[in-house]
N, C-alpha and C positions, 0 to 999 in steps of 0.2 A: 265700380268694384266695391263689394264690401270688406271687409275685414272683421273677425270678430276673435274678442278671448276664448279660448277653448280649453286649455289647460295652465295653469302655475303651479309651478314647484317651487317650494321656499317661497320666501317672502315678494309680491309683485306689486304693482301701482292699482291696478284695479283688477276687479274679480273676473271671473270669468260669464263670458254673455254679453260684457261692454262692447261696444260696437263703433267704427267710425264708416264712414263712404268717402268714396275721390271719383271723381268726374275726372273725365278725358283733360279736362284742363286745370286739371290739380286744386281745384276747389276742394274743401275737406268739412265734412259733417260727424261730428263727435270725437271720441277719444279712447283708446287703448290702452293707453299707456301716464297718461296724464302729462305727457309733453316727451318724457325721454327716448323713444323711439317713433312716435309718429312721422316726423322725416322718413327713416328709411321706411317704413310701412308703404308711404306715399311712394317714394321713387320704386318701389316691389307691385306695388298697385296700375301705377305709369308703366312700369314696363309690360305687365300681363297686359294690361289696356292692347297697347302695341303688338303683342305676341298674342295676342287675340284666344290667350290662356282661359280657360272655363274654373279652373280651383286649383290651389294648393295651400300647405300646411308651411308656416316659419317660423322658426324660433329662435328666441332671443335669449338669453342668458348670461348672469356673470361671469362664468368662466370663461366664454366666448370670447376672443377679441375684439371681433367686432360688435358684437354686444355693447361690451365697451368703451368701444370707441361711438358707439349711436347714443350713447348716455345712458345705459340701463344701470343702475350701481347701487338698485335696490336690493341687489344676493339673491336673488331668484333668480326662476327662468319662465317665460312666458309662452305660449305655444297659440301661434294664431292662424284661423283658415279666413283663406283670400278667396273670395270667389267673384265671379261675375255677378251682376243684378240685374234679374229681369222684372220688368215689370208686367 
């Protein structure tokens, strides 16, 4: 599964285009977020794995509680699409 920046509003950890990957066994290549939401990214990645998911769109934000509570507390909001990788 990839993950990549798609959109920020207000102020976020990195631009949009940054990119990370998670393997089936939660191995992780790159970074989104620069550390404060990559966990959940990962366990949203783990689960599409499982749910055998093709893409979707998530977002994070300060407003958000769960936001949060995942450590975003940059005041922005971040908007990332999860998809499968094929090779």
């Amino acid at each position: 599964m990839v993950g990549r920046v798609v959109g920020i509003e207000g102020s976020g950890p990195r631009d949009a285009g940054a990119a990370m990957a998670v393997n089936e066994d939660g191995e992780v290549v790159g970074s989104v977020s620069g550390g404060c939401v990559e966990g959940a990214v990962v366990a949203e990645a783990l689960e599409m794995l499982r749910d055998r998911s093709s893409a979707k769109v998530v977002t994070f934000g300060y407003s958000d509680d769960e936001a949060f509570a995942v450590g975003l507390t940059c005041g922005g909001t971040i908007h990332l699409f999860l998809q499968e990788l094929s090779w």
